[in-house]
N, C-alpha and C positions, 0 to 999 in steps of 0.2 A: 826463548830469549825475552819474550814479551809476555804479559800477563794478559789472562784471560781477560775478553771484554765482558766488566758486569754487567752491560743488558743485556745478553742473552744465557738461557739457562744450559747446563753444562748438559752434557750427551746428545748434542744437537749436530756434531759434525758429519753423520751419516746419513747419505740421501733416501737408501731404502726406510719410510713409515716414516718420511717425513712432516706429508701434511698431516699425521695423524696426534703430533707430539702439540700441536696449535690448536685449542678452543675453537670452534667457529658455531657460534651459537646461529640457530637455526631459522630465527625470527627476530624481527627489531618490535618493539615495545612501539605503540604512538608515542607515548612518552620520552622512548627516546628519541625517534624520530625528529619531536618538535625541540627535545634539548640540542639534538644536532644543530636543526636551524637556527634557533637562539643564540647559539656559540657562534656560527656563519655572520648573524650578523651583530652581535654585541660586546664578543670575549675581546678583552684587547691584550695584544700579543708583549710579549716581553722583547725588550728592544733590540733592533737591529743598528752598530753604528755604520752606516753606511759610509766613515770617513774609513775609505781603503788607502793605506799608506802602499809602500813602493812595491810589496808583495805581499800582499794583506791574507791575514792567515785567517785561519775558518775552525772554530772553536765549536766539538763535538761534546753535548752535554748525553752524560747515558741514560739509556733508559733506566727505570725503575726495576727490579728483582721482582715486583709480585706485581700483578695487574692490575691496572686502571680504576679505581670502581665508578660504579655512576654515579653519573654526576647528581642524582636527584636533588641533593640538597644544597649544592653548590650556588653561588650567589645567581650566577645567568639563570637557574632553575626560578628565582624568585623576580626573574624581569627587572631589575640592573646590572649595571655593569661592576664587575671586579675593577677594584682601586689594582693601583698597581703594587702594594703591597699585600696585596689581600689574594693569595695564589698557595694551593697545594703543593704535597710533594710530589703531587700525580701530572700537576700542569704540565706542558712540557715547552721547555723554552726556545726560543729562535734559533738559528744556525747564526752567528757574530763572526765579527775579524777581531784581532788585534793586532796592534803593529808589529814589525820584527823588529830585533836587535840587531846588532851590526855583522855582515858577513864579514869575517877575516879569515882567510888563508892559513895564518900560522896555528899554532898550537888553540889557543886560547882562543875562546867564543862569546860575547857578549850574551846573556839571555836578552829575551824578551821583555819588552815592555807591560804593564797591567791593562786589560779594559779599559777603555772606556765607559763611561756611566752609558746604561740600557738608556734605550727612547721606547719608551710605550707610546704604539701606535694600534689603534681601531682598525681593524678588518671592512669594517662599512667605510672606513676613512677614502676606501683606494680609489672610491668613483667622485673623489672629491678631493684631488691637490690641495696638501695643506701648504700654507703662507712659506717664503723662501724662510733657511734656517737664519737667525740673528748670528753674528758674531759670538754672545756669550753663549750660543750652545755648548751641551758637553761635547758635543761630536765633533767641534772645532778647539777642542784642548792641546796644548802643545804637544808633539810630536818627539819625537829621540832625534837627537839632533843628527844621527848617522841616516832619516829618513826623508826621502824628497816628501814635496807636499800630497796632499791626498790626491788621488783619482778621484772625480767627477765633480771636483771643485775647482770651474775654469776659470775663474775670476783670481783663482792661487796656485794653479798649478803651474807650477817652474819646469814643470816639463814640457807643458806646451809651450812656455813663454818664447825657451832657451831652442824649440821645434822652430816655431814662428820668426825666432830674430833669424835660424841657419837658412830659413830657406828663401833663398835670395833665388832660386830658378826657379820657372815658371811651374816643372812639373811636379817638384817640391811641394810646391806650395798650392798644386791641386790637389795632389795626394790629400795635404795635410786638412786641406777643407773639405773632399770629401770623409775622412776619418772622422772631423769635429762634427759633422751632417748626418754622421749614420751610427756611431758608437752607442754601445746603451747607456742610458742614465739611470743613475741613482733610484727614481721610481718605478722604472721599469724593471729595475732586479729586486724590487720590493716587492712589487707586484707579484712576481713570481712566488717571491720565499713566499709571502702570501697563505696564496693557495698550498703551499707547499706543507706549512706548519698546520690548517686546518684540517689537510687530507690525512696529515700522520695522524692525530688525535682518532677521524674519524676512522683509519684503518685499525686502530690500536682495538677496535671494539672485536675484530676478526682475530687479531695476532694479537696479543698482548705486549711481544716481546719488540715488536718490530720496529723499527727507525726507517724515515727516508731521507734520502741526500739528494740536494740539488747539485748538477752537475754537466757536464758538458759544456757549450760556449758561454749561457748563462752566468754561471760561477768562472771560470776557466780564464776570464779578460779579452777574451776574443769576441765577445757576441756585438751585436749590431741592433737595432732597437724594433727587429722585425724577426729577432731570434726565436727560435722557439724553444722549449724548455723541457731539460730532460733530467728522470727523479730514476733513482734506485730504490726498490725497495728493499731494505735486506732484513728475514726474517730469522735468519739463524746464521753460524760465524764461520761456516764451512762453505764450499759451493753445492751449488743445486741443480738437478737434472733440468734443464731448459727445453727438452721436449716433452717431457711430461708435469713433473711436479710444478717449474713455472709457470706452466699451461693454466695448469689447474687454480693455482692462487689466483692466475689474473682474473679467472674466469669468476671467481669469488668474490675479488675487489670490484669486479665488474658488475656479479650483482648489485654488494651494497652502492655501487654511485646510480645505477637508476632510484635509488632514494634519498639521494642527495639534492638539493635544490640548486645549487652551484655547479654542478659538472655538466657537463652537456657532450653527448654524442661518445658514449664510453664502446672501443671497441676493440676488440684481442686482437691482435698481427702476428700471426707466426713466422716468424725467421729463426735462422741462428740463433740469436738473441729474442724470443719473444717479447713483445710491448704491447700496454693498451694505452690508444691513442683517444685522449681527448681535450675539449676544450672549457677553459673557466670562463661562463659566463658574466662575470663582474669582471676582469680585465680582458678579456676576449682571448686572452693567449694559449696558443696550441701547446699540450702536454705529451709527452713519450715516459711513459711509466715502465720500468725494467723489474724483474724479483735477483736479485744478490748477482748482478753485473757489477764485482767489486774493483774488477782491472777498470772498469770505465770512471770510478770515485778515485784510486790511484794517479791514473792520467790527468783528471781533471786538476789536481794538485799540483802535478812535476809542470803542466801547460801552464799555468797560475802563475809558478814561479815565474818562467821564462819573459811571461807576460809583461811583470812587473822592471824585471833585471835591469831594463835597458830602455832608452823611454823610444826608441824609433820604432821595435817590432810589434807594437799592437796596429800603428797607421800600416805597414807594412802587411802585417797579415791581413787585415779589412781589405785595404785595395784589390789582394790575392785575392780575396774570394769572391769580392763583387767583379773581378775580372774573368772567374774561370765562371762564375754562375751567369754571365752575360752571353759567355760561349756555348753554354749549358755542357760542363764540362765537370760540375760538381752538381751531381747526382748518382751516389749509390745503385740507385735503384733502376736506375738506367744504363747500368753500365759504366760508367763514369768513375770522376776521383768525387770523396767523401769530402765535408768540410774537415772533417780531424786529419787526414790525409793530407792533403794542402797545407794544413797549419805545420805538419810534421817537415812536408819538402822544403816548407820555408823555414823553419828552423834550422833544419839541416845544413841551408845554403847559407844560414847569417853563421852556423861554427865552423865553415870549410874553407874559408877567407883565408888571403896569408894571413891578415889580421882577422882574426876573429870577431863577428859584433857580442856576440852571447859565449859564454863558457859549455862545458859541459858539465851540467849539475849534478848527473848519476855518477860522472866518474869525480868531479871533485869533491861532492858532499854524499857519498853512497850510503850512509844511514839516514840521512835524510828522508830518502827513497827506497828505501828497503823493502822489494816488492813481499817480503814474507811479515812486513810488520801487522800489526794489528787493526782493524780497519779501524776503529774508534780515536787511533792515532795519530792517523796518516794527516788529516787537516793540520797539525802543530809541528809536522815533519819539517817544512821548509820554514817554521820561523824566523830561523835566525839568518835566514839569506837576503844582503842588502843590494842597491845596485852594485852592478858591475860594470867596471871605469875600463869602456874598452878603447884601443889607442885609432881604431878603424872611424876615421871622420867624411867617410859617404855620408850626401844628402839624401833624400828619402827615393828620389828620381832616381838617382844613379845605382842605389840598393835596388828598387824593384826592376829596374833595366838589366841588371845586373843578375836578378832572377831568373828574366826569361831568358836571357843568355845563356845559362848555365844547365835550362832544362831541355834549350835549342839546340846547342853545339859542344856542352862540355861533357856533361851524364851519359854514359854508355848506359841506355838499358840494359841490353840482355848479357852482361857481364855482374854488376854490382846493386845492391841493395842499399836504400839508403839509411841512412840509423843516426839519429837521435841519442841513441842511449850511449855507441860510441863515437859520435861526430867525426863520422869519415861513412864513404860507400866501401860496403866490405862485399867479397867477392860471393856470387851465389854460390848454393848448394845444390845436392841433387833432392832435397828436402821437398814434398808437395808444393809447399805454399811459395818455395820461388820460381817454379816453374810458368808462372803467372808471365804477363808483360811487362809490369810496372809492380815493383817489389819495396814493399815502406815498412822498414820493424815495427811494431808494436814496442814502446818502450818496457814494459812490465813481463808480457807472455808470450812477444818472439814472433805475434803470428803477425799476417800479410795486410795491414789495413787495408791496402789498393787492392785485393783479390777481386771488388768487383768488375774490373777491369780484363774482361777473358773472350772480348772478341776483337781480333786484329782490326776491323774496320775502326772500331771505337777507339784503340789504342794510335791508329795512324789517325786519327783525327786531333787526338791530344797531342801529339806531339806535333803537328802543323800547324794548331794554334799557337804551340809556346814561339815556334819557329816565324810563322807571320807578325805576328804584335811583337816580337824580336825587331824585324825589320822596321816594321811602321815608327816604331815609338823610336828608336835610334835615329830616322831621319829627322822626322817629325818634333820630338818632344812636348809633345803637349798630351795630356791623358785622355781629351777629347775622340785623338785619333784612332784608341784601342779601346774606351771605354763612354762612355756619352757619359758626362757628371750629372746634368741634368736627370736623365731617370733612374741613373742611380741613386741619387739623392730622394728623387720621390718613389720608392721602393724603399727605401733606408737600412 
């Protein structure tokens, strides 16, 4: 149905003599070495606009067909910096939004709007805030008139404005200032692409063919300005054995970052999923590094959209999670519900309204999301979806009240599964993954996100919290009495 993605070379889809079909040269040159660093700190990146309209889509540039060469002669090689027109067919360019066109229901679809003009920004820049943008920036160009104003532009966003005039109750209107106190901004998802774009380059020396995606809360619209940052790397167009052949690449990209001057503390985690976890020195921010976790680039996209759809569910899911992480009730690794998990229950609960706040976007736009599309695609999938004018006028208070209510006294666990993909709880199976406590579809691959959830005590603790801050917050209404703003705030 889809065409092959040219960056990756064809007969790649098989996992047996996978890492054998990738280059992995066996030694770094000083030479390269110091052109690595020189790039770290001089190449200036091809620009990001960071004006995200109502569901800002994420523009996948491909790789190259034949590999990289080196850079030897390249201008950083000669100790200045590249002009911004002054760039190979080898450079490789930033990950970008552009606006969407208009979502309509009937037949007919608006396309998409063009780019915005690139902003070239220095990678040295990031330890150094540059000046606020002017007005005549390009990044502040009109918009499509079917588009609310951009995200992270508070001074113009008519969604916070139209947030701030609704919320005439007191818990409203803590919500909404803890959400303005802890949301990411603009240079903190720069920060990230960042490192992000340096590391590709630098991986590309190992894999020629390889691309990384930023992904997770980062990208997603849910992160918080204490997020941490999660990259795919995908080396070929198939899936890949994640006990061994993942192993092994990470253990590769693991050597080459003890050579890197920017990474710090690179280290393999084997799970399910294996990751090498580390941290970029120039913005301090913790990295989770994956090899071809494609359902997790998927998700991040369909969660993107939801993100944008509706302007209440980003303050909505932020409160959710600094409420269950205050419980310590989101943590994986403890047992616990996941942050993607949460984001999922709260979805679930904004499409199961008699009034709905959010639509279902797999069942009304299903090529959109077509989990078998092509992954170089999947960023331009949800372009043309605008917000969604839902007739449900809950204040923010009375949605997340309304939350714990529903995970307190309404959700039968051990009956129904909750689903996202078809917004209702549908009834378990005798399937492994629902015999779990707490059962959350995976929108793309069907499996259990909450599966870390499998000792009863942990499970009756979760559901006594939803059940208590049920109570407190219904007498009470103030966010104070389930949540302290104050260090939630300084935490962020």
């Amino acid at each position: 149905m889809f065409s092959r993605s040219p960056g990756f070379p064809h007969k790649q889809r098989q996992n047996n003599g996978l890492l054998s079909q990738f280059p992995v040269p066996p030694i770094f040159s000083p030479q390269q070495l110091v052109e690595v660093q020189r790039n770290r700190t001089n190449s200036n990146s091809h620009g990001l606009p960071f004006c995200l309209p109502v569901i800002p889509t994420y523009q996948w540039n491909h790789a190259s067909s034949t590999p990289p060469p080196v850079l030897h002669g390249s201008p950083l090689a000669k100790g200045r910096k590249r002009r911004g027109d002054d760039h190979g067919q080898f450079e490789l360019k930033r990950q970008c939004y552009s606006p969407p066109g208009l979502y309509v229901r009937p037949l007919a679809k608006a396309s998409g709007s063009p780019l915005p003009n690139r902003l070239q920004t220095d990678r040295a820049a990031v330890t150094h805030p540059s000046s606020p943008r002017q007005a005549s920036s390009p990044l502040l160009s009109p918009r499509p008139a079917s588009c609310l104003p951009s995200f992270g532009e508070a001074s113009q966003d008519s969604d916070l404005i139209r947030l701030q005039s609704a919320a005439k109750d007191k818990l409203s209107q803590q919500i909404l200032e803890l959400y303005l106190s802890c949301q990411q901004q603009d240079d903190d998802l720069e920060k990230k692409e960042l490192c992000r774009a340096q590391l590709q380059r630098d991986i590309q020396r190992l894999f020629p063919f390889s691309r990384i995606y930023l992904a997770g809360s980062s990208l997603n619209g849910f992160g918080s300005r204490s997020s941490d940052a999660d990259l795919c790397l995908v080396i070929q167009e198939g899936s890949v054995n994640q006990k061994q052949d993942a192993v092994h690449v990470l253990s590769l990209v693991q050597k080459l970052c003890y050579t890197l001057s920017y990474i710090d503390r690179p280290q393999v985690i084997r799970a399910k999923v294996p990751i090498m976890r580390f941290r970029d020195k120039i913005s301090g921010v913790e990295f989770d590094l994956n090899v071809n976790n494609i359902v997790g680039i998927r998700n991040t996209f369909l969660l993107r959209s939801y993100a944008y759809i509706e302007r209440r569910v980003r303050p909505i899911v932020l409160v959710i999670k600094k409420w269950a992480g205050y419980y310590r009730i989101n943590d994986a690794s403890r047992g616990t519900l996941s942050s993607y998990t949460l984001v999922l229950m709260a979805l679930h609960y904004l499409q199961t309204l008699p009034q709905p706040v959010i639509p279902c976007l797999q069942m009304d736009y299903p090529e959109c999301f077509n989990p078998s599309m092509d992954i170089h695609l999947v960023p331009n999938g949800p372009r043309n979806i605008p917000p969604f004018i839902s007739k449900n006028q809950s204040t923010l208070g009375e949605l997340f009240l309304g939350f714990l209510k529903y995970y307190a006294t309404v959700f039968t666990w051990d009956k129904y599964v909750i689903s996202v993909r078809q917004a209702k709880a549908i009834p378990k199976t005798n399937c492994t993954d629902w015999r779990k406590f707490i059962c959350v579809e995976e929108p793309f691959d069907g499996s259990n996100t909450a599966r870390a959830v499998h000792e009863k005590d942990k499970f009756e603790a979760i559901k006594s919290q939803f059940h208590a801050s049920w109570q407190v917050l219904q007498l009470r209404k103030d966010l104070n009495s389930v949540l302290p703003l104050r260090q939630s705030k300084q935490k962020r």
